[in-house]
C-alpha positions in Angstrom: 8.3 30.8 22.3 7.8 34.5 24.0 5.4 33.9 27.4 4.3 36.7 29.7 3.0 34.8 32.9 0.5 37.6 35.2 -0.2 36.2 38.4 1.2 36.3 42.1 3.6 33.9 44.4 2.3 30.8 42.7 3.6 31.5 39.6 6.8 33.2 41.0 7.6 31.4 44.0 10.6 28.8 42.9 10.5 30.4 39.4 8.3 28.1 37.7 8.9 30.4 34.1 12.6 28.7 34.8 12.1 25.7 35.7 9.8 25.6 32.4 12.7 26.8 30.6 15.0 24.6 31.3 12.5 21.8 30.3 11.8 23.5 26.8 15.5 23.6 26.3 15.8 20.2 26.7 13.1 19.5 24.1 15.0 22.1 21.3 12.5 24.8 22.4 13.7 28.1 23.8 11.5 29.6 26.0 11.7 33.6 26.9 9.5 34.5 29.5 8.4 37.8 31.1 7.0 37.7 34.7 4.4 40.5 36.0 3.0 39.3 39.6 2.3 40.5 43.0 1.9 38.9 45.9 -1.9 37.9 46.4 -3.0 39.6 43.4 -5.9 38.9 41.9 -6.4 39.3 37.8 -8.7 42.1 38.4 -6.0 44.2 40.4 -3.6 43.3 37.4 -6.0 44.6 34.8 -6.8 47.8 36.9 -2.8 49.0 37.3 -2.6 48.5 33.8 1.3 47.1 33.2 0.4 43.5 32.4 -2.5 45.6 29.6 0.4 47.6 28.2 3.3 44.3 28.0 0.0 42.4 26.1 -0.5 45.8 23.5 3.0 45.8 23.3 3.2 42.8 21.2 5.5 40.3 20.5 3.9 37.4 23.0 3.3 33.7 21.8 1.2 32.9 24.9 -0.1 35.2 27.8 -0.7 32.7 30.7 -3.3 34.3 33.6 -3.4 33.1 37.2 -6.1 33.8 39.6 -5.8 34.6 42.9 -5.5 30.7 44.3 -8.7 31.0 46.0 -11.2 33.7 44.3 -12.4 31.1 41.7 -14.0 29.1 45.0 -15.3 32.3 46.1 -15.9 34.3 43.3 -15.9 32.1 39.9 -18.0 34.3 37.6 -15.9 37.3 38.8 -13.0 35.2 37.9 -14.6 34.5 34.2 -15.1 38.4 34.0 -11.4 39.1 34.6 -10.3 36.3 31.6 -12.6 37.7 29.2 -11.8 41.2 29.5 -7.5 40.0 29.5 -8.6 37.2 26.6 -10.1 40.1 24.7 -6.8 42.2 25.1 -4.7 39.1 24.4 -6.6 38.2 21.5 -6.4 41.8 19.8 -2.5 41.3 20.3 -2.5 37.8 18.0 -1.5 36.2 21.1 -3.5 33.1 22.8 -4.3 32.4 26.3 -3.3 29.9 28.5 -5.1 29.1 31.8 -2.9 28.1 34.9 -5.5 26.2 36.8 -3.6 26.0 40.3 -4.3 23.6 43.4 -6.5 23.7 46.6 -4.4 24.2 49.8 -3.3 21.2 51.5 -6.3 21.4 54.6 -9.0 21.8 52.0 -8.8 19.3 49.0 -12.3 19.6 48.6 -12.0 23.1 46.5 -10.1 21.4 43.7 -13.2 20.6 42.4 -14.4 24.1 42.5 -11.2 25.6 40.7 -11.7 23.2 38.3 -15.0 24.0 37.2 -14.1 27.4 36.9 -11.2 27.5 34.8 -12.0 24.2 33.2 -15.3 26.8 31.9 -13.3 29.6 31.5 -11.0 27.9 28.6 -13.8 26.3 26.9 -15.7 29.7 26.8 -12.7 31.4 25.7 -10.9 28.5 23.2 -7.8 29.2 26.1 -5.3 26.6 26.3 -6.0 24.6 30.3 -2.8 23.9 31.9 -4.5 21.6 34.5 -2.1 21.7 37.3 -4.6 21.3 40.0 -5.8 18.4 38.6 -2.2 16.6 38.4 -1.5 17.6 41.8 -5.2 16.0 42.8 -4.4 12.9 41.0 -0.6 12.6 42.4 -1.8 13.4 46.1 -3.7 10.3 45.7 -1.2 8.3 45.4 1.8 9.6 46.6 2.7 11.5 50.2 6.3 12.1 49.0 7.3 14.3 47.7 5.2 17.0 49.6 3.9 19.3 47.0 2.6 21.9 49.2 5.0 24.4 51.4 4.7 24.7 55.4 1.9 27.0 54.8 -0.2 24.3 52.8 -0.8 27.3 50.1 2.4 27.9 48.4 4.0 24.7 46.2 7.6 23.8 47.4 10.0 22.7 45.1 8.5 19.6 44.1 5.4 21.0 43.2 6.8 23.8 41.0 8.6 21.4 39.4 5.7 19.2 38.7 3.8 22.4 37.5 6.5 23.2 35.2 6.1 19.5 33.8 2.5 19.9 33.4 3.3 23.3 31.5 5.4 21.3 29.1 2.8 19.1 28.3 0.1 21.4 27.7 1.6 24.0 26.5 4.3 23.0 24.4 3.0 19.4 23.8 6.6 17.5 25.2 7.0 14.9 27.3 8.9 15.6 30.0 10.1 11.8 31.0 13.8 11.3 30.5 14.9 15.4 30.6 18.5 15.4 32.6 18.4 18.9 33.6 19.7 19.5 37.4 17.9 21.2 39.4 19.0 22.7 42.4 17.3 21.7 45.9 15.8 18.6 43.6 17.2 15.3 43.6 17.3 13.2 40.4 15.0 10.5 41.6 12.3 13.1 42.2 12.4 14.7 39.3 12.1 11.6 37.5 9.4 10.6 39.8 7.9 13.9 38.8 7.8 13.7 35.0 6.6 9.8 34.9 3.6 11.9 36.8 3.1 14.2 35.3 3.3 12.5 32.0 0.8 9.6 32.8 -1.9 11.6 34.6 -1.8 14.0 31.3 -1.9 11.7 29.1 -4.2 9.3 30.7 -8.3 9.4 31.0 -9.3 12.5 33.2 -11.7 11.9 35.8 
């Protein structure tokens, strides 16, 4: 499967395309993936310089997956929707489909995962996109669980552990395997963790959402 992830840090902060990849190719699936982010950008600064446009025309993409800027949806939900229609568009003309990486609320304000929510969880069913519900599995696994910390220093960015458990929420959604039982090592993650991580993940996907 060919994936162009557009987005900023929280896509490429601890390399979540890899850590996805080394899932897939657990599973038999190989996964190439093509990054285009910038720090803090929003999807309407990606549209407007135009490279993420031209890698979409370009062809050759499975799956185009768009992140928003982690908080805009809160602030700015329909001007999120307007920036996923006009890529969708673009990434439908391509015979690609889109995924939706619906991110998490920083750590000292929870109560905006229910915003983000509602504003991707909208955008995929206007569009027919693919949800990756991250936010949601990190909302469900915070409720349970204060280790391992998802959330770096800065309460924005995900450490380790919560790129990891992003990249087992990708597996699920987006290429529909479970991700209990995968032996891949990951550096700076023990074993336990990751195991802890993929039970998770696994359960929250696959059980009733709330």
């Amino acid at each position: 499967m060919r994936i162009l992830f557009v987005g900023n840090s929280f896509t490429a902060r601890n390399n979540l395309p890899g850590l996805l990849k080394g899932l897939a190719g657990a599973r038999g699936i190989e996964v190439e993936s093509t990054l285009i982010q910038a720090g803090g950008a929003s999807l309407r600064q990606h549209l407007n310089a135009g490279k993420a446009l031209a890698a979409i025309a370009a062809g050759g993409y499975d799956v185009v997956v768009l992140q928003e800027q982690s908080t805009l949806p809160v602030k700015s939900p329909e001007r999120f929707r307007e920036s996923a229609r006009d890529f969708d568009a673009a990434i439908k003309a391509a015979g690609a489909r889109t995924a939706l990486y619906l991110t998490w609320a920083r750590r000292n304000a929870p109560e905006a995962q229910a915003a983000l929510t509602s504003a991707y969880g909208g955008a995929a069913a206007e569009l027919g996109a693919t949800l990756i519900p991250v936010g949601m599995v990190w909302e469900r696994f915070l409720e349970t669980h204060d280790e391992p910390v998802l959330h770096d220093k800065d309460n924005s960015h995900p450490a380790l552990a919560g790129s990891y458990l992003a990249a087992c929420v990708f597996l699920i959604a987006l290429l529909a395997e479970d991700p209990v039982g995968i032996d891949v090592p990951v550096k700076g993650l023990d074993a336990d963790t990751a195991a802890l991580l993929q039970q998770a993940a696994w359960e929250i996907c696959e059980g009733p959402v709330s």
